[in-house]
C-alpha positions in Angstrom: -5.0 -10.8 4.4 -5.5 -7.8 6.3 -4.8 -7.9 10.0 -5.6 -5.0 12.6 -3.7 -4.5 15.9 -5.0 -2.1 18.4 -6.5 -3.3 22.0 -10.1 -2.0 22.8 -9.4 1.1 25.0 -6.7 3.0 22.4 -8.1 6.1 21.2 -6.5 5.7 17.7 -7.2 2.4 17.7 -11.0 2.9 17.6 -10.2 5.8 14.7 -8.9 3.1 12.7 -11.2 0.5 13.2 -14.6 2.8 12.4 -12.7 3.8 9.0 -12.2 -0.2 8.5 -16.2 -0.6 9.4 -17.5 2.1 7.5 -15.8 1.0 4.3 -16.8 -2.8 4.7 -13.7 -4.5 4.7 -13.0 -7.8 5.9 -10.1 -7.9 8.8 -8.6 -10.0 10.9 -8.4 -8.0 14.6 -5.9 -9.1 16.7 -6.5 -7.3 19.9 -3.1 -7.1 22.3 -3.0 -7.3 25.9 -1.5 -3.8 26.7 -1.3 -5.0 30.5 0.5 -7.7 29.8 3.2 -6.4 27.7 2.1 -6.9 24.2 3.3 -3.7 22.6 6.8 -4.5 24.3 7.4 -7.7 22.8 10.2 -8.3 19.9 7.6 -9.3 17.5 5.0 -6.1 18.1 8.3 -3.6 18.4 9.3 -5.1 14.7 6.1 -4.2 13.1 5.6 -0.8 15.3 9.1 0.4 16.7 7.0 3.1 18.9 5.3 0.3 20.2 1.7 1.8 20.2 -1.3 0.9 17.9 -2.8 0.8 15.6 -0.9 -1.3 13.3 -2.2 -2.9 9.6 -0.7 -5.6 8.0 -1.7 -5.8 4.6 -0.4 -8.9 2.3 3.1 -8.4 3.9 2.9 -4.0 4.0 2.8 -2.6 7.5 1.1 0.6 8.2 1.6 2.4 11.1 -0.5 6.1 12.2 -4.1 5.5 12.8 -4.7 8.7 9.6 -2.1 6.9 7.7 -3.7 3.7 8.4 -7.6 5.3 7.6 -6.6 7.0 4.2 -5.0 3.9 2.9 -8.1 1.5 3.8 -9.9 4.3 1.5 -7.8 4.1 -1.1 -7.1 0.6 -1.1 -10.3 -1.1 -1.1 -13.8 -0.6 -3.2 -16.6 0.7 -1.2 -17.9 4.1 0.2 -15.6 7.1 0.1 -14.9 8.5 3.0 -13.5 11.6 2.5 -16.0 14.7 1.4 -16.8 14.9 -2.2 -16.4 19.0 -1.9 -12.4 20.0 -2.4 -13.5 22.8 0.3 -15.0 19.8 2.8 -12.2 17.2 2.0 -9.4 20.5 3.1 -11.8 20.5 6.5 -11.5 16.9 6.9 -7.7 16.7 6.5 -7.4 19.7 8.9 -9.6 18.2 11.4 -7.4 14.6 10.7 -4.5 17.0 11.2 -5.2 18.4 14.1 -6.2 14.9 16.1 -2.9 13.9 15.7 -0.8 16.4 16.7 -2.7 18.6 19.2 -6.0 16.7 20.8 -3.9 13.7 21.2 -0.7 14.6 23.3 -3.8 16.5 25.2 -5.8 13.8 25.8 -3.0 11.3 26.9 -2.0 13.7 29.2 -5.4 14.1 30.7 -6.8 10.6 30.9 -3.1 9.7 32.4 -3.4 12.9 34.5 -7.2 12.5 36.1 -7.5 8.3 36.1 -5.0 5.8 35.1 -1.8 7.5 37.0 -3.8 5.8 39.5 -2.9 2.5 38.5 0.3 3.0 37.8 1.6 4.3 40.8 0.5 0.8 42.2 3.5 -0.6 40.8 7.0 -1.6 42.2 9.5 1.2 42.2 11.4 -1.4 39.6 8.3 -2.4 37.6 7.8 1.2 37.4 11.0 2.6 36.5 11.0 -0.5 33.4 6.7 0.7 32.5 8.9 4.5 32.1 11.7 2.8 30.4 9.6 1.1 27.8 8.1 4.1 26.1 11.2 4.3 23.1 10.3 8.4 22.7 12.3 10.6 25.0 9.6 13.5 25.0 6.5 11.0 25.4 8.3 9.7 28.1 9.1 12.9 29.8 5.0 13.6 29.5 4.0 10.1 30.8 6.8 10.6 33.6 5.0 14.2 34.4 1.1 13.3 34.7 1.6 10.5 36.1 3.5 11.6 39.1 2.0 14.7 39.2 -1.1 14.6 38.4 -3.5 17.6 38.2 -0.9 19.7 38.8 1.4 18.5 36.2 2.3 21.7 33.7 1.0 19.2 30.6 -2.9 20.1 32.1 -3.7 23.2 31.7 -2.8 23.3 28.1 -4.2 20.2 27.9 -7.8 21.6 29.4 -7.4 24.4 27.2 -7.3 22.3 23.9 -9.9 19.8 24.8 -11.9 22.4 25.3 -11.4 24.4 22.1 -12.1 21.3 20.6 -15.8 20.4 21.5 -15.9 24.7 21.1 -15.0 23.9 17.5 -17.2 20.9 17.4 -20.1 22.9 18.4 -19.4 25.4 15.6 -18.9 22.6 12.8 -22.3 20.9 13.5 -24.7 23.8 13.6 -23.6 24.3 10.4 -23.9 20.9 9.0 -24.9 17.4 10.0 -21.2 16.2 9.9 -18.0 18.0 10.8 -17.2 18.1 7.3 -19.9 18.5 5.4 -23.1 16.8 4.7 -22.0 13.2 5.1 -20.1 11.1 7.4 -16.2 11.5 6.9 -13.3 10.8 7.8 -13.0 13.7 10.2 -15.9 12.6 12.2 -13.7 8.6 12.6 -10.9 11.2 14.0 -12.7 13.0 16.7 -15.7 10.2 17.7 -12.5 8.9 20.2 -12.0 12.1 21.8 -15.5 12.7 22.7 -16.0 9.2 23.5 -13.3 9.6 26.5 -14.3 13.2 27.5 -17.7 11.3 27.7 -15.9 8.4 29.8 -14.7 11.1 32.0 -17.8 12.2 33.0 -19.0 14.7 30.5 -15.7 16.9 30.9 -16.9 20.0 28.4 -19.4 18.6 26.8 -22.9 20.1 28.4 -25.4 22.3 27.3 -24.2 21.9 23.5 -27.4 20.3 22.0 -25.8 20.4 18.5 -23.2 18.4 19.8 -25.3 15.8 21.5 -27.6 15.3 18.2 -24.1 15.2 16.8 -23.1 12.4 19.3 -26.5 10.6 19.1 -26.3 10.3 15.1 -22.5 8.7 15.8 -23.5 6.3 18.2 -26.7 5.2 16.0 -24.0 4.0 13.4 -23.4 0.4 12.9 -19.4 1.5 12.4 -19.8 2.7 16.4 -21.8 -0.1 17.7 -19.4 -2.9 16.1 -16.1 -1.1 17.7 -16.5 0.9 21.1 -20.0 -0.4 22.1 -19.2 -4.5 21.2 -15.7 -4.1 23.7 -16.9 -1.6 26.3 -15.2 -2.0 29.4 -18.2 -0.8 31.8 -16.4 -1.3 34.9 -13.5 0.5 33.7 -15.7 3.2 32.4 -17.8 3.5 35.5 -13.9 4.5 37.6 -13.3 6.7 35.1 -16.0 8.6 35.2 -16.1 8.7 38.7 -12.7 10.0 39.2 -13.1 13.1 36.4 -16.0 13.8 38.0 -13.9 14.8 40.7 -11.6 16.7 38.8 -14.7 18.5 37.0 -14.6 21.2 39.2 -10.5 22.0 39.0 -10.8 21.5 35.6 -13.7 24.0 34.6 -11.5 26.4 36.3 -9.4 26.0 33.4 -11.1 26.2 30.7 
């Protein structure tokens, strides 16, 4: 059996579940309830310890790290590749993979905590508040969740932040005026890492993203997949998505000051 955990909104999440779509394998999604507490509980913390998705339970193996996660549902299971067949496109592909982890990620959480949902969490309790900061196991997460979300905009994580966010539809622009994909001429991998991130810049209102019409023919031929339309367009959460974009619409302007 092969179980998914991930609830609908979690940017790695959805990197996981295209990969999972895209090679046509059967899974079992078991969507937690972040609100309530489901990545806190004994259970969840046992198969995660970091208590963030997604998680895949394979025949008894846990796999944890959305590009952990989409590598081994390539290699595991018959079906399309998808990684590039090129050695020079599969290197771009793990570099793109490479760089969703460990630089457009910390930059979007700090963003999307920075311009909308600090907003809901400061409507908590000072004690329910103090135990949302206490549950997040990694001391320098923490310290970044603890930072946006009191601070908001003017929190030091931004500007950085801006600035990668940025480079990164820059670099997206450059990828696909060269080629239909962002590495190479057929859907990847790499294009299941970034399709989040430009799905919540979109969500924000567009941060970055206009006057690029390679990027937007880009976009269009990512939505038009039946991978996309079983995963973020079958759980959209329209009202949730309509505040969002309302409220980095009105950071737009501070924010294009940045980069």
């Amino acid at each position: 059996m092969l179980e998914l955990y991930y609830f609908p909104t979690a940017t790695c999440g959805l990197k996981a579940r295209l990969a999972a779509e895209e090679k046509g394998v059967d899974y079992v999604s078991l969507v937690l309830d972040r609100d309530a507490g489901a990545l806190n509980t004994p259970a969840y913390r046992a198969l995660n310890p970091q208590g963030v998705v997604p998680t895949l339970v394979h025949d008894g193996l846990v796999f944890v790290e959305s590009s952990i996660i989409m590598h081994y549902l390539d290699d595991a299971f018959s079906g399309p590749g998808l990684m590039p067949d090129a050695p020079g496109d599969r290197a771009g592909a793990r570099l793109w993979m490479k760089r969703a982890d460990e630089s457009y990620l910390p930059a979007l959480g700090a963003l999307t905590y920075a311009v909308f949902v600090r907003h809901k969490v400061l409507e908590k309790s000072p004690e329910d508040l103090q135990a949302y900061y206490d549950a997040i196991p990694d001391p320098e997460r923490r310290a970044r969740r603890i930072s946006v979300v009191e601070r908001g905009l003017d929190a030091p994580e931004v500007v950085p932040a801006a600035k990668r966010l940025a480079g990164m539809v820059a670099a997206i622009d450059d990828a696909v005026q060269r080629s239909d994909w962002l590495a190479g001429p057929r859907w990847s991998l790499a294009d299941a890492a970034i399709t989040p991130f430009v799905e919540r810049l979109h969500q924000l209102g567009g941060l970055w993203l206009a006057g690029r019409p390679a990027v937007d023919r880009w976009w269009a031929r990512i939505t038009a997949r039946p991978s996309y339309r079983a995963t973020a367009e079958a759980q959209r959460d329209r009202p949730r998505e309509a505040a969002m974009r309302e409220r980095g619409r009105a950071a737009l302007p501070r924010l294009s000051e940045i980069a």
